[in-house]
C-alpha positions as CSV (number, residue, x, y, z in Angstrom):
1,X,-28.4,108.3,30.4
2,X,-25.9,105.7,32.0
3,X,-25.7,105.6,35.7
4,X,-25.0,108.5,38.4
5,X,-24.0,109.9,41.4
6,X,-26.0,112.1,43.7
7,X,-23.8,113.8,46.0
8,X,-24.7,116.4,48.6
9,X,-22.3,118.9,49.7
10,X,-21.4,118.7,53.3
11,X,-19.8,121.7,55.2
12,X,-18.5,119.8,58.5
13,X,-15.3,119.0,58.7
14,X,-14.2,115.6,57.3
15,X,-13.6,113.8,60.9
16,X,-16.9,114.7,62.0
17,X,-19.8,112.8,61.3
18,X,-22.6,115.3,60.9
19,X,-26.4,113.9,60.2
20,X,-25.8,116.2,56.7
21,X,-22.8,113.9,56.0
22,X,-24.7,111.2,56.5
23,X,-26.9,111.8,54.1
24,X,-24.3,112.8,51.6
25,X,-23.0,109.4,52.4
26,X,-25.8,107.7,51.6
27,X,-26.7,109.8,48.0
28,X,-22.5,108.6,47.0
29,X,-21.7,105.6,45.8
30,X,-18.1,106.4,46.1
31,X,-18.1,106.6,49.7
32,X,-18.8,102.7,49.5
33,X,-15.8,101.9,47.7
34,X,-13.6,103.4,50.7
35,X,-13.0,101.7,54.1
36,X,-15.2,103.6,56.2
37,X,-13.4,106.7,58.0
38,X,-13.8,107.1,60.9
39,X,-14.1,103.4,61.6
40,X,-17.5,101.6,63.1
41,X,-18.8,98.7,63.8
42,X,-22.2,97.5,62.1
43,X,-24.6,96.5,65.0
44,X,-27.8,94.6,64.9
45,X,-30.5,93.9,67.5
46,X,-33.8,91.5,66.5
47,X,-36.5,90.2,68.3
48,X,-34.4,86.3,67.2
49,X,-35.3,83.7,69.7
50,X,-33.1,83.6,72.7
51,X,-32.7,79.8,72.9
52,X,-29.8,80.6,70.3
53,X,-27.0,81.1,72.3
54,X,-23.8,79.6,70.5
55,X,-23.1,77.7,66.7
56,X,-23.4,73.7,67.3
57,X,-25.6,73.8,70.6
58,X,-29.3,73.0,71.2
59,X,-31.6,75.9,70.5
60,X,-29.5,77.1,67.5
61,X,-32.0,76.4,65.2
62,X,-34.8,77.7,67.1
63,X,-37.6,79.5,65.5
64,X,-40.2,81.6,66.9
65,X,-38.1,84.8,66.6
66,X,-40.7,87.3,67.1
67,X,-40.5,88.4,70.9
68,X,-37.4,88.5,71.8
69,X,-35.9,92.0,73.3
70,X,-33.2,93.2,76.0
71,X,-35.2,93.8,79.3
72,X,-38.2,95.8,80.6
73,X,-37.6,99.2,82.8
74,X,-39.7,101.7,83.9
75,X,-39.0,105.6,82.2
76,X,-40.6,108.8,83.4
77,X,-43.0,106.4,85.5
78,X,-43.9,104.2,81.9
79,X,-43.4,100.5,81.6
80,X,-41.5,99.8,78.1
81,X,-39.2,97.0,76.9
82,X,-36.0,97.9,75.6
83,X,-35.1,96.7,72.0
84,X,-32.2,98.2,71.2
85,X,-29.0,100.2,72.7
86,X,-25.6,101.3,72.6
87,X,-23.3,103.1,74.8
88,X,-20.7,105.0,73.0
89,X,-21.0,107.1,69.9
90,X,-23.0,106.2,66.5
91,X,-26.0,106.4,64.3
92,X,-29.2,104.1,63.7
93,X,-28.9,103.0,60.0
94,X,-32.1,100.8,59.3
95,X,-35.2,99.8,61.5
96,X,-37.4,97.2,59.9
97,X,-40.7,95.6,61.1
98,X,-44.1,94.2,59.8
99,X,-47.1,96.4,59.2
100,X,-49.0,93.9,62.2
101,X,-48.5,93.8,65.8
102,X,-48.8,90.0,66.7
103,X,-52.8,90.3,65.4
104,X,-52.9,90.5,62.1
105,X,-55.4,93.3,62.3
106,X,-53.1,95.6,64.4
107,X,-51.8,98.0,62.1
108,X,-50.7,100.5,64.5
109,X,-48.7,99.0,67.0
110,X,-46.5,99.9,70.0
111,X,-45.5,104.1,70.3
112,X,-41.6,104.0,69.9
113,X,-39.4,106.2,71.6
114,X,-35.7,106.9,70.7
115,X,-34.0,108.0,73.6
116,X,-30.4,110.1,72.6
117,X,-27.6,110.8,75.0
118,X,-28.6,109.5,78.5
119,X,-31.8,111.8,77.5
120,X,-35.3,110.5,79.6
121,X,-37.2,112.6,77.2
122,X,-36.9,110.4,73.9
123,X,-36.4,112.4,70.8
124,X,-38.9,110.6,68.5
125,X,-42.1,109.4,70.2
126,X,-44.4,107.7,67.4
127,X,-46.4,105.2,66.4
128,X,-44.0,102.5,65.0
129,X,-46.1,101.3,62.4
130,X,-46.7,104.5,60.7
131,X,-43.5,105.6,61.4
132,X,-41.8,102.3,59.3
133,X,-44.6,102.4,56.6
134,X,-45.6,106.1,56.5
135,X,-49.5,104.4,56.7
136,X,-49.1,104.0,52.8
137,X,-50.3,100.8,50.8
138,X,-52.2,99.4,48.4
139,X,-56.0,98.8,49.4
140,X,-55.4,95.0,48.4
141,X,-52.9,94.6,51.9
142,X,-56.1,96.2,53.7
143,X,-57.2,99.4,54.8
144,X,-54.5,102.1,56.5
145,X,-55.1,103.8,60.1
146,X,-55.3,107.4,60.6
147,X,-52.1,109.1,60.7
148,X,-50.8,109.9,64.3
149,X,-47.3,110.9,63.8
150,X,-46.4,114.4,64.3
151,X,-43.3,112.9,63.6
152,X,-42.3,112.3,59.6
153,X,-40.1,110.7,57.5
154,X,-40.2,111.3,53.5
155,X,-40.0,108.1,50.9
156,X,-38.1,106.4,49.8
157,X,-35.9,106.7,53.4
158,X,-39.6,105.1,55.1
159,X,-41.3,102.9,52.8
160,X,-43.9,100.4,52.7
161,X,-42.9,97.2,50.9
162,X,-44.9,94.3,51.3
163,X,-46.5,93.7,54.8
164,X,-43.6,95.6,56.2
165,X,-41.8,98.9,56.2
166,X,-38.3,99.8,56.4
167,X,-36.7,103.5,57.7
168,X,-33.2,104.5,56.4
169,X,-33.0,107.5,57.9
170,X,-30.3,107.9,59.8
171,X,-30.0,108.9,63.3
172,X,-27.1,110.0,64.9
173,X,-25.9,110.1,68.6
174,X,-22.9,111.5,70.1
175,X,-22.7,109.1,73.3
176,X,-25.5,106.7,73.5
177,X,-29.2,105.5,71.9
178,X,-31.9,103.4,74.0
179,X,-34.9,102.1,71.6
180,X,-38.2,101.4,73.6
181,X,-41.6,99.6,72.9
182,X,-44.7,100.3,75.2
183,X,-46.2,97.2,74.0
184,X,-43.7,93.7,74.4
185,X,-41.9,93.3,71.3
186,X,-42.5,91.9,68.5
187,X,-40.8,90.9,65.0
188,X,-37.9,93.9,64.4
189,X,-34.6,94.2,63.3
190,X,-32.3,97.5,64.0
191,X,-28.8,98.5,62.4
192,X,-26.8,101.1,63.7
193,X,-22.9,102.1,63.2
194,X,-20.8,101.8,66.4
195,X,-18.3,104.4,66.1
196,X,-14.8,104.1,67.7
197,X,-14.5,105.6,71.3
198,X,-13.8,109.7,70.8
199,X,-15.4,109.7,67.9
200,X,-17.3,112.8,67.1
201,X,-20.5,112.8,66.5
202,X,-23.5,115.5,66.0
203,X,-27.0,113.9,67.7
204,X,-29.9,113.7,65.7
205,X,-32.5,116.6,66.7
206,X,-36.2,116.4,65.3
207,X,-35.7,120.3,64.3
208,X,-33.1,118.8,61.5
209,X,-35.9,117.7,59.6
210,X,-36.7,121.2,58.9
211,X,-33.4,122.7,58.9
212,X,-31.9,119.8,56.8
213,X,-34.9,119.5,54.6
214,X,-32.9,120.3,51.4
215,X,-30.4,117.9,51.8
216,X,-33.1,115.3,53.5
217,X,-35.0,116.1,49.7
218,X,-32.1,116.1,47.5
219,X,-31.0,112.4,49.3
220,X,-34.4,110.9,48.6
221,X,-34.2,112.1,45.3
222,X,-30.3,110.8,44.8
223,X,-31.5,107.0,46.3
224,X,-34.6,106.6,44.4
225,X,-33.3,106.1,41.2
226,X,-30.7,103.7,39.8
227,X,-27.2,105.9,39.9
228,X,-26.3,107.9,36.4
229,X,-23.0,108.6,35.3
230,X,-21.2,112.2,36.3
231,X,-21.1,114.2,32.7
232,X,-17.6,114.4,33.3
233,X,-17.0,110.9,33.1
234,X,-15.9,108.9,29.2
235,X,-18.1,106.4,27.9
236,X,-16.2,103.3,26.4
237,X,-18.3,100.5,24.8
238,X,-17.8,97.4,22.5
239,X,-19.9,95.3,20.8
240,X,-19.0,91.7,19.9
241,X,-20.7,89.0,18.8
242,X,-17.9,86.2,19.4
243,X,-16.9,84.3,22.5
244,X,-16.4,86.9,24.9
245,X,-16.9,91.1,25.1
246,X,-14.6,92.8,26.8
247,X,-13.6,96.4,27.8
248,X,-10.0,97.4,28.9
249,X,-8.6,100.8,30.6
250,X,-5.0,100.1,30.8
251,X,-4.3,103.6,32.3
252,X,-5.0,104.2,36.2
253,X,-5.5,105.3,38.8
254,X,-9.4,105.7,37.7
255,X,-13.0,104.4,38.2
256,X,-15.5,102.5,36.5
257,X,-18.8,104.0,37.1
258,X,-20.4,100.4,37.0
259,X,-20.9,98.8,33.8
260,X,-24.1,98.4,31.0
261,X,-25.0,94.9,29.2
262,X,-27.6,95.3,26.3
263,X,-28.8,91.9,24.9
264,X,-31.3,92.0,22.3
265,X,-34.3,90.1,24.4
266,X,-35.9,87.8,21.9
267,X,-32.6,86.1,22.2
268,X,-32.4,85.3,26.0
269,X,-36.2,84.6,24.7
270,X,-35.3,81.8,22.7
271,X,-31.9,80.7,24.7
272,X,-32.7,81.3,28.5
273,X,-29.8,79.1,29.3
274,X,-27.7,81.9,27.9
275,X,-28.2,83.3,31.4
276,X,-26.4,80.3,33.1
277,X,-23.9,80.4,29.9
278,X,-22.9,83.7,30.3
279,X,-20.2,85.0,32.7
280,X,-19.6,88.0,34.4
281,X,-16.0,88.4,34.6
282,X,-14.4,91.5,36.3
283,X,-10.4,92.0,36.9
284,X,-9.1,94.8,38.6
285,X,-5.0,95.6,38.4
286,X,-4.1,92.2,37.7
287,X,-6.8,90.5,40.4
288,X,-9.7,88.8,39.3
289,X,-12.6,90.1,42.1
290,X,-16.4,88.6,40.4
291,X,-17.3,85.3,38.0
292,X,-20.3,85.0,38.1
293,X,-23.1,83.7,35.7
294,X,-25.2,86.7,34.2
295,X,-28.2,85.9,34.6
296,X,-27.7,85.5,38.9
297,X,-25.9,88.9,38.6
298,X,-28.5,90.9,37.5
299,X,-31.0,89.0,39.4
300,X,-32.2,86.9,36.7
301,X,-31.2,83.2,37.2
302,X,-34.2,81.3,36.0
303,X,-35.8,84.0,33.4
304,X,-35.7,87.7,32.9
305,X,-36.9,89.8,35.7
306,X,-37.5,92.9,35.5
307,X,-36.5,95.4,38.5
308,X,-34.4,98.6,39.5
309,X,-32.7,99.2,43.1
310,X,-30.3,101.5,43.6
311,X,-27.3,100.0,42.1
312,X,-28.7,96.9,39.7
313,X,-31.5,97.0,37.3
314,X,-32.6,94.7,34.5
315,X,-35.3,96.8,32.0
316,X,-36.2,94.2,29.2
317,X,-32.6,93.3,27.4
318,X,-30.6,96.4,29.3
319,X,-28.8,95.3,32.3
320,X,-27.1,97.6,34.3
321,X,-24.6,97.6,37.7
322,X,-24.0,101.2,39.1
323,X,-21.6,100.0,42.2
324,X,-18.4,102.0,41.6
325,X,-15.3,100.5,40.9
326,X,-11.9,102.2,41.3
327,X,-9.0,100.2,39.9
328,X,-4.8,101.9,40.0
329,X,-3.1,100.8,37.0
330,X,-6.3,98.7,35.3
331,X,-9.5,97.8,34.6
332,X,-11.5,94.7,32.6
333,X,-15.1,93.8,31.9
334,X,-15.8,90.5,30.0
335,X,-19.0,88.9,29.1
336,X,-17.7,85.5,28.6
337,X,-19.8,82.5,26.7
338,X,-19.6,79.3,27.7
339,X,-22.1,77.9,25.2
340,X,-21.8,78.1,21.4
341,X,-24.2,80.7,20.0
342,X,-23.1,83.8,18.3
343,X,-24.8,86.8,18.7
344,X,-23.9,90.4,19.5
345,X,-23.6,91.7,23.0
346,X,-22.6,95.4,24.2
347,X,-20.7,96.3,27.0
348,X,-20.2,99.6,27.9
349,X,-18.6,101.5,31.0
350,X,-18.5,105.6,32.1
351,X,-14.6,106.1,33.6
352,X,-14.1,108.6,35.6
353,X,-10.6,109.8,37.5
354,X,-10.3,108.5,40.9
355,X,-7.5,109.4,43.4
356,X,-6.6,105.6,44.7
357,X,-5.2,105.6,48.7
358,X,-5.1,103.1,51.5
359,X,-9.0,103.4,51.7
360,X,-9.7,102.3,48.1
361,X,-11.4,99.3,47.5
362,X,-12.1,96.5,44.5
363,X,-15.6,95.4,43.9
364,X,-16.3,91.8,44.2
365,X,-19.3,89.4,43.5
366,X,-19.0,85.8,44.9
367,X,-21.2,83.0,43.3
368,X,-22.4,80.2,45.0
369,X,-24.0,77.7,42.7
370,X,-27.1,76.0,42.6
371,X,-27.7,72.7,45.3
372,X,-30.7,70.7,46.8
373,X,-31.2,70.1,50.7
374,X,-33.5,67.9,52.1
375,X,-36.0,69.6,54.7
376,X,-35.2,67.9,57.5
377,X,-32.2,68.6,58.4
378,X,-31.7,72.5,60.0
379,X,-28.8,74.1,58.4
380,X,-26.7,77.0,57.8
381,X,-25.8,77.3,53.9
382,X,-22.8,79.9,54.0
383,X,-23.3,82.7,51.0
384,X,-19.1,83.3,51.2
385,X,-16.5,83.1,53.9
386,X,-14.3,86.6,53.2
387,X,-11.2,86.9,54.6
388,X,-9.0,90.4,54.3
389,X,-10.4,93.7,54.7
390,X,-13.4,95.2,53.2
391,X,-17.4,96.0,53.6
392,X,-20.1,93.6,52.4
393,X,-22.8,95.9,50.3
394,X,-25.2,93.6,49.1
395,X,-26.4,90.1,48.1
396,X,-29.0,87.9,46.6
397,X,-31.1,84.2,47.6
398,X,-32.7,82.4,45.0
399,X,-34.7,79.6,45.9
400,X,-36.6,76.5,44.3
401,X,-39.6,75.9,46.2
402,X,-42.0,72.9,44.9
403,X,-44.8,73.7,46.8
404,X,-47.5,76.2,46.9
405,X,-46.7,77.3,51.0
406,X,-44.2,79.2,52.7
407,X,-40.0,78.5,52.0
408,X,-38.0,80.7,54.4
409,X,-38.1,80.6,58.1
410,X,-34.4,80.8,58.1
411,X,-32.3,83.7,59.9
412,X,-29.6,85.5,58.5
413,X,-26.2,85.1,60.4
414,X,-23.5,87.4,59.6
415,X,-19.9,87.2,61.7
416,X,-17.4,89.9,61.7
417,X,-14.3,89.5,62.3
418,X,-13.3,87.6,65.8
419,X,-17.3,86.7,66.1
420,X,-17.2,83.5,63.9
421,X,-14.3,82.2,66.6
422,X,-17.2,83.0,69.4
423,X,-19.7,81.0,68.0
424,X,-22.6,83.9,67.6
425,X,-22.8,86.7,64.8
426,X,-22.8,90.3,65.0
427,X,-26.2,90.0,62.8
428,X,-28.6,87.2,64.2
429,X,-32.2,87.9,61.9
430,X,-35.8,86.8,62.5
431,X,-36.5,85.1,59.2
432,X,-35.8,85.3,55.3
433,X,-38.3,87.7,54.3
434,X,-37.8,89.8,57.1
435,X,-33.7,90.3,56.3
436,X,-34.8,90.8,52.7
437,X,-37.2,93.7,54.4
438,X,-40.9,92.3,53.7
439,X,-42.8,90.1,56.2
440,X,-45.3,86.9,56.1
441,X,-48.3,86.4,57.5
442,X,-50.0,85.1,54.4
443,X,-48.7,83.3,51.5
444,X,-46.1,85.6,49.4
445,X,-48.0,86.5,45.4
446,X,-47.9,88.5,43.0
447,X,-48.8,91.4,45.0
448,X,-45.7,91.1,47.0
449,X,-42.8,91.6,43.8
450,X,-41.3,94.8,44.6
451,X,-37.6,96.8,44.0
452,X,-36.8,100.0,45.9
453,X,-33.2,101.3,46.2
454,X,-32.1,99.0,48.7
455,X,-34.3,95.9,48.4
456,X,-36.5,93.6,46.3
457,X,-38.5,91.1,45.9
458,X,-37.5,90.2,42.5
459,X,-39.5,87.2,41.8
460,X,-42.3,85.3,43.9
461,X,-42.4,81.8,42.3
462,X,-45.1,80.9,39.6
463,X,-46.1,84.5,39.3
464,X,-44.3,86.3,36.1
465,X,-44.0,89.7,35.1
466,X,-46.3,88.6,31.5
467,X,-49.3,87.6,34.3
468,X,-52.4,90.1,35.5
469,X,-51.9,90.6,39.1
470,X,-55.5,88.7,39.1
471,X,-53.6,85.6,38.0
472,X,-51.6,86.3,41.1
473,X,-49.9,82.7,41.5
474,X,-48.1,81.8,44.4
475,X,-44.3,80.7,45.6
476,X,-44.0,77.1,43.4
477,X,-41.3,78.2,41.4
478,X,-38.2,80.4,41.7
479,X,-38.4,82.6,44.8
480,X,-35.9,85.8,44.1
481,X,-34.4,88.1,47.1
482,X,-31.9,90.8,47.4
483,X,-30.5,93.7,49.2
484,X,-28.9,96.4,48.8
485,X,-26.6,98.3,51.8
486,X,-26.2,101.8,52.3
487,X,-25.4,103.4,55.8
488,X,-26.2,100.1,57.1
489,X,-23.0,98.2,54.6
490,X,-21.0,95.7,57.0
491,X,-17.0,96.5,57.3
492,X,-14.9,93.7,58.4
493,X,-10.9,94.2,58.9
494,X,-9.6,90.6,58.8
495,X,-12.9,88.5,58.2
496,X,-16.3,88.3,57.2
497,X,-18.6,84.8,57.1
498,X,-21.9,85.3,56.1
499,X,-24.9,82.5,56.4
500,X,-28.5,82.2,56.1
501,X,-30.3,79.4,57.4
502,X,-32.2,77.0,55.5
503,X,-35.4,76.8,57.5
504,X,-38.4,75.8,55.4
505,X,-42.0,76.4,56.3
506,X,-43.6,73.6,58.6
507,X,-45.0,71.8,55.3
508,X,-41.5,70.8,53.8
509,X,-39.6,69.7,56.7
510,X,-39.1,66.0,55.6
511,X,-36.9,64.0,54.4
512,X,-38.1,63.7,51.1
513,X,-38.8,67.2,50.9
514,X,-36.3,69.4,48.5
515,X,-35.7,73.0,48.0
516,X,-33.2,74.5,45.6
517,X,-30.3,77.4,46.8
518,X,-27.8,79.7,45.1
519,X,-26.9,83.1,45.9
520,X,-24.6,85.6,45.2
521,X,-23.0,88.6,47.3
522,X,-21.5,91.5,46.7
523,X,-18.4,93.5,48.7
524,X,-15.7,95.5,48.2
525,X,-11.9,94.7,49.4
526,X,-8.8,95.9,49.7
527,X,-6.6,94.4,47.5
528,X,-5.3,91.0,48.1
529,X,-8.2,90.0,50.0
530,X,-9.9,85.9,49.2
531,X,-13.0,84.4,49.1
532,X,-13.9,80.7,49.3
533,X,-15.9,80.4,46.3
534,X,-14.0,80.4,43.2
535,X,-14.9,80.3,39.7
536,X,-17.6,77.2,38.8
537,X,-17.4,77.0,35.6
538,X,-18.6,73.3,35.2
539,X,-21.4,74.1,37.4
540,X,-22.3,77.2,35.3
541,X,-22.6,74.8,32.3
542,X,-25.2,72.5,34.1
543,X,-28.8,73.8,33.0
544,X,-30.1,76.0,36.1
545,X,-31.8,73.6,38.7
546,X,-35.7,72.6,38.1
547,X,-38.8,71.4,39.7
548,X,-38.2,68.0,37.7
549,X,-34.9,67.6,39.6
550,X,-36.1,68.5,43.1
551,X,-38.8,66.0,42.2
552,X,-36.1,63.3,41.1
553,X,-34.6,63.7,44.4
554,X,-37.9,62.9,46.2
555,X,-38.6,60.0,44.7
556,X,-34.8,58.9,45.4
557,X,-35.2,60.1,48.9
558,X,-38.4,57.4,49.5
559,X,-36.5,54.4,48.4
């Protein structure tokens, strides 16, 4: 089967935002092509370092982003730090910490308490740990402490993924939320919607998890697979074997229910630059919204690797994108060659009808191509700079590390709207792997590739998918991230700049040291929205960056 939706019915009324809808949102992948109604605001609170206080001043670059939180205040006669909250109406839409608690050895934690509604008595009261990771991992991360929680949420919406856990359930409030640690704080990242004033929303109870089980089940089940197709939708494919396949549906309004690209794998085998060479090319009513090369698109720059989240997957030669994609008058897919081999390639697309309004969105990807930077100098590489209106749902960081030790200390830093003119982001992050929704504390291997429906750990450096685990290698080599938004996707309504800091690890902060960037992100806009990175196509022709050239650029670097 090709792609699909899982959509749970939802009886409250549509300007309501009910914990049900919620989780209807989050089984759709239509709703992610609409401009969120009723509007919110995508919030983030971290533990980031507090000496970062404004773009261009001492302390921006500060690292040690573990321990930061709001204040300490004394509840129902107990001492606990506040990480988190919000006055008004909305809904937590991620939390995210490692499976330690400053000692290594800690696998339990803080107790957390979520505190709804002005409420003293919170409404979940767990252990934090167990309550991110569900106490489930592999033997090889170490043993698992004895469950505590009366409190439980089902995979895949609280997962374990390497040294960390992530929880996508959401949890609504109708006029405030205050997150609490009994323990000081340490390394965690929390999303929540910030809806408009008067917006109406149901609180989050903990009998819903009973009363909602069916739709809680029937979400998990929607998100843990790649998205299929509706039967009602029309398949159209073409195979080619010449310069470019495409597929055209001149007649509109409609949608593209993502799009399939089957290459016969012994030939990216014996071509792997065909992945640079390739382009994804996607035009919607006369607007060109992605170029990008293939290979970064489905998460395979350097080689073919081999993963499945929620809405891309690569399966050895079958490459699939499940993101919606409405369109009013038109629609094209092109697989474009810039190199000269001839061989065949199919493309093929489910469309569906689509009823296109002021809410409907195109689906973009943005490319930014390969570049070294020296490890000395602190810096924030910008993934795109998006200005018009629209929500950011996703994006991937490759990186080139020529050492055997740690490559990412570096935060993300995402600005919405007015914030880029303030100087400090709306999303301020605690490191690389943490954003990406896994955590360090020893050298990333093998053990640590992973995909789930919103993230993955596509590729940890010399380690391949043809290697025994017990070969386990380490991060010299390509270094693949990505993630995928759901409840917690970003809307902007006139800008959007997203960075991520290059922070090596303590080992590579020279001048001669080199690392090697690219990245990719994905969003949907209205129409007429623009990006500032546009269509490389010499750069896509250059063979994908190497250890050899990081290496020439040492030795230049020493002269």
């Amino acid at each position: 089967m090709f792609f699909a939706t899982g959509v749970l019915t939802c009886s409250a009324p549509a300007q309501d935002i009910t914990f049900s809808s919620l989780l209807s949102e989050m089984s759709s992948p239509d709703a992610l092509a609409r401009f969120p109604a009723p509007a919110f605001r995508q919030m983030q609170a971290s533990s980031y370092n507090r000496d970062s206080v404004k773009r261009g001043e001492p302390g921006w670059f500060a690292d040690s982003d573990g321990t930061g939180f709001i204040r300490e205040e004394t509840i129902g006669g107990r001492h606990e730090f506040v990480a988190m909250e919000h006055a008004g109406p909305g809904c937590i839409t991620r939390m995210w910490a490692p499976f330690f608690y400053y000692d290594f050895n800690d696998r339990v934690g803080p107790t957390v308490r979520v505190y709804l509604d002005g409420s003293e008595t919170p409404t979940i009261e767990a252990s934090w740990i167990e309550l991110l990771t569900n106490n489930e991992w592999p033997e090889s991360f170490g043993k698992a402490p004895e469950r505590k929680n009366a409190f439980r949420i089902p995979s895949p919406l609280a997962r374990f993924t390497a040294r960390a856990g992530d929880v996508y359930l959401p949890i609504p409030f109708a006029r405030s939320c205050k997150v609490t640690f009994d323990k000081r704080p340490f390394y965690n990242i929390i999303n929540w919607r910030a809806y408009d004033a008067g917006t109406r929303v149901e609180t989050f109870t903990r009998e819903m998890m009973e009363t909602q089980r069916d739709a809680i089940e029937a979400c998990a089940k929607a998100i843990e697979s790649p998205v299929v197709a509706s039967p009602s939708a029309t398949e159209r494919v073409r195979t080619d074997p010449r310069r470019q396949t495409s597929i055209s549906v001149l007649r509109g309004p409609g949608v593209l229910r993502g799009f399939r690209v089957e290459i016969e794998p012994g030939v990216l085998r014996q071509f792997p630059h065909l992945l640079r060479d390739l382009i994804v090319k996607l035009e919607f009513d006369g607007e060109r919204t992605a170029w990008c090369p293939f290979g970064d698109f489905f998460g395979s720059p350097n080689a073919v690797n081999n993963f499945a989240t929620r809405y891309r997957a690569s399966d050895d030669g079958v490459f699939t994108c499940g993101w919606s994609m409405p369109f009013q008058r038109s629609a094209i897919v092109t697989v474009e060659r810039l190199g000269r081999e001839e061989f065949p390639i199919k493309v093929s697309s489910m469309v569906d009808a689509w009823t296109w309004d002021d809410r409907s969105m195109y689906f973009h990807a943005a490319w930014r191509p390969d570049e070294l930077r020296a490890g000395d100098r602190f810096a924030d590489i910008n993934f795109a700079d998006i200005k018009g209106q629209g929500v950011l749902v996703g994006d991937q960081w490759s990186v080139l590390n020529p050492t055997h030790g740690w490559w990412g200390e570096g935060d993300e830093k995402i600005y919405v709207d007015a914030s880029y003119e303030r100087g400090f982001p709306d999303h301020f992050g605690t490191g690389t792997e943490d954003y990406y929704g896994w955590a360090g504390g020893v050298n990333p291997d093998a053990s640590d590739v992973f995909s789930q429906p919103f993230l993955a750990n596509i590729a940890v450096g010399s380690w391949s998918r043809g290697m025994t685990l017990a070969g386990r290698g380490d991060t010299r080599g390509f270094n693949i991230c990505s993630r995928i938004r759901g409840l917690d996707a970003i809307p902007f309504t006139s800008r959007l700049v997203f960075d991520m800091e290059a922070s090596p690890g303590v080992d590579q902060r020279k001048a001669t040291d080199f690392l090697g960037y690219s990245s990719v992100v994905f969003y949907y806009a209205r129409p007429g929205a623009t990006c500032n990175l546009a269509p490389d196509p010499e750069a896509a022709k250059k063979p994908i960056m190497s250890l050899e050239d990081i290496e020439r650029a040492s030795n230049a670097a020493k002269k």
